[in-house]
N, C-alpha and C positions, 0 to 999 in steps of 0.2 A: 473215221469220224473222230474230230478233236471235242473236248471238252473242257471246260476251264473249271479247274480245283475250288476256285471263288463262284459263289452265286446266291441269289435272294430266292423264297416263293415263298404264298403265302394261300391259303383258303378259310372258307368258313362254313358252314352248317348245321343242322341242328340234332339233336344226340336226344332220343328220348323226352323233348321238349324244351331241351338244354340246349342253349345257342354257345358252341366251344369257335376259335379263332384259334387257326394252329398257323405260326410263322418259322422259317428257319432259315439261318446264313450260316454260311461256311468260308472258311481260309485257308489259307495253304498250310499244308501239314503232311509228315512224312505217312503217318498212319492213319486211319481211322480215332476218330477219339469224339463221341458222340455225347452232348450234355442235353440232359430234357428237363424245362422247366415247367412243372405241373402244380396246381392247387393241392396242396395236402390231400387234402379227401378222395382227388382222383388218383393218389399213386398208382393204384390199382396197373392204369395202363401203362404205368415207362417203359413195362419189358415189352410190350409188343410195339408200341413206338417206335422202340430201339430197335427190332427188329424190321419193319418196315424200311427204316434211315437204312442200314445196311445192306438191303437188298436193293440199295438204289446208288448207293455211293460205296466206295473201296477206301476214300483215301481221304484227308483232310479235316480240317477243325470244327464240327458241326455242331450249333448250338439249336434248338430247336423249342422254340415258347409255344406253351397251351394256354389260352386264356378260356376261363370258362364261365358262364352268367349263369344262372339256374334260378333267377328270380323268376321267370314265366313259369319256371316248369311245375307247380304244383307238388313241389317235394314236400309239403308242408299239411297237416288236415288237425283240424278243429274234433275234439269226442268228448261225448259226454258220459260223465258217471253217473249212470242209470239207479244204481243201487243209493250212491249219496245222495243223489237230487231226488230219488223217492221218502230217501229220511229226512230229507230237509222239508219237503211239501208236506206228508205227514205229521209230523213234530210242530209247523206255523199253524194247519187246521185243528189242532188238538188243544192249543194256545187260545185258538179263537174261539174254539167252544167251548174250552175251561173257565175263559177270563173273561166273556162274553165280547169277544172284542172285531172288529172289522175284517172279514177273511181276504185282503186285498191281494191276495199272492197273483204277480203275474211273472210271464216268461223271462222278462228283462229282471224282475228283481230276482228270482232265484240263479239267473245265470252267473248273480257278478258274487256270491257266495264260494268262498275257499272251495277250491279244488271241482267243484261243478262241470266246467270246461279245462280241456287238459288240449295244449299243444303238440303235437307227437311230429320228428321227422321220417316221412314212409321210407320203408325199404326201398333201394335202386337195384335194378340187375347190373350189376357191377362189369359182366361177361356182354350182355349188350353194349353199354355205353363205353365200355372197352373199346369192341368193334368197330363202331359208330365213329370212335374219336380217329382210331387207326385209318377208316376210309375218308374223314377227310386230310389227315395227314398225308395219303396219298397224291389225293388232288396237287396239296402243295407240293410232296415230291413232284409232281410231274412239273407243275409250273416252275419250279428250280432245275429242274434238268432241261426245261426249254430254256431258261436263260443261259446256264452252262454249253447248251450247241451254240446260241448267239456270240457267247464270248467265244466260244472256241474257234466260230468261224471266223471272229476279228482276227484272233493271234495267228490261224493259218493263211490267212491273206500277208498280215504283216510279214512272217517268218518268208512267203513264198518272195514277197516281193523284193525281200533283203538278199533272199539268193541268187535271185535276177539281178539285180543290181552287183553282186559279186561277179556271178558268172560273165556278166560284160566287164566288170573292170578286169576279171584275168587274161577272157580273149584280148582283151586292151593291152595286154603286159605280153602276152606270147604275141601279138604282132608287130610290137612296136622294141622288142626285146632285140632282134639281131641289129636294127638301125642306131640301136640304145649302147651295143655295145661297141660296134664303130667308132661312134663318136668319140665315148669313154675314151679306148685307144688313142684316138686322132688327139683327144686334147694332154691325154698323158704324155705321148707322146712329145708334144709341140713343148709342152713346161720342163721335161728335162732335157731337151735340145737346150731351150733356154737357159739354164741352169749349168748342165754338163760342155756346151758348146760344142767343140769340135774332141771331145775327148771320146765320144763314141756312147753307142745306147746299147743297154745287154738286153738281147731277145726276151732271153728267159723270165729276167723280172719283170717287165713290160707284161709280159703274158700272166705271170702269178701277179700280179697287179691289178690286171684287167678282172681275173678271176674271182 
């Protein structure tokens, strides 16, 4: 089984809610030398990426890009400070019954008060979407190593056919070789008659001649 050192694949999938696109190509290279381009945040996974790449390829220049979306996935949640926002509603009805004034407190208005709602980004299981990211890198190795048998079957065709085409032009040369060498003779031959005339042809150089 040939396989070609060059080849593309690509897959995609979703990781705990998180849509990741993992691509990779490679070139010719004496060794292994494996580059993984990932969002900061996910370093987490290069080492097992890397690990994957290597159990699939030995040899060659592998760059391999992770792109990852995480706007669907809910990594984000809205809380409320239950304690603040109890001082805050307390402290407005105490106002309106000291100063006899309108108790108009509602939801919307205490919510846009400092610090009431707080942004938080949730924990990821790091060790999950590690995995997650590693199985569709998979995929992609697989679809790169089925490109690598396509190409490799081109260059084993190619290579077979160049040899075919030797192996006839050599039997071409071993049959046509004792006719070939005749001739040679016959025409060295005829050009030092011409040359030498009647002074006589030496066997011997004729023959290292011919040779």
């Amino acid at each position: 089984m040939i396989k070609s050192m060059t080849g593309y694949g690509s897959a995609k999938g979703t990781v705990e809610g998180i849509e990741v696109s993992v691509e990779l190509k490679s070139v010719n290279n004496k060794f292994l030398d494996t580059s993984i381009r990932l969002p900061r945040s996910f370093l987490f996974a290069e080492e097992t990426i890397k690990q994957a790449v290597s159990s699939h390829i030995s040899r060659g220049k592998v760059d391999v890009f992770v792109s990852v979306d995480s706007s669907a996935a809910g990594d984000m949640s809205v809380k409320v400070n239950e304690p603040l926002l109890r001082g805050y509603v307390e402290a407005i009805r105490h106002i309106a019954e000291e100063y006899s004034l309108p108790d108009d407190v509602t939801a919307l208005s205490v919510s846009r008060f400092p610090d009431v709602l707080t942004v938080e980004k949730n924990d990821i299981d790091a060790e999950a979407i590690s995995q997650g990211i590693v199985e569709i890198a998979e995929l992609a190795l697989q679809d790169f190593d089925a490109m690598r048998l396509r190409e490799g079957e081109k260059l084993r065709d190619d290579v077979l056919s160049r040899l075919a085409t030797i192996d006839s032009l050599v039997s071409r040369v071993e049959h046509e070789a004792p006719t070939t060498v005749l001739e040679y003779r016959r025409r060295l031959e005829q050009k030092m008659t011409e040359v030498l005339g009647t002074a006589g042809i030496d066997e011997n150089r004729i023959i290292a001649e011919v040779a």
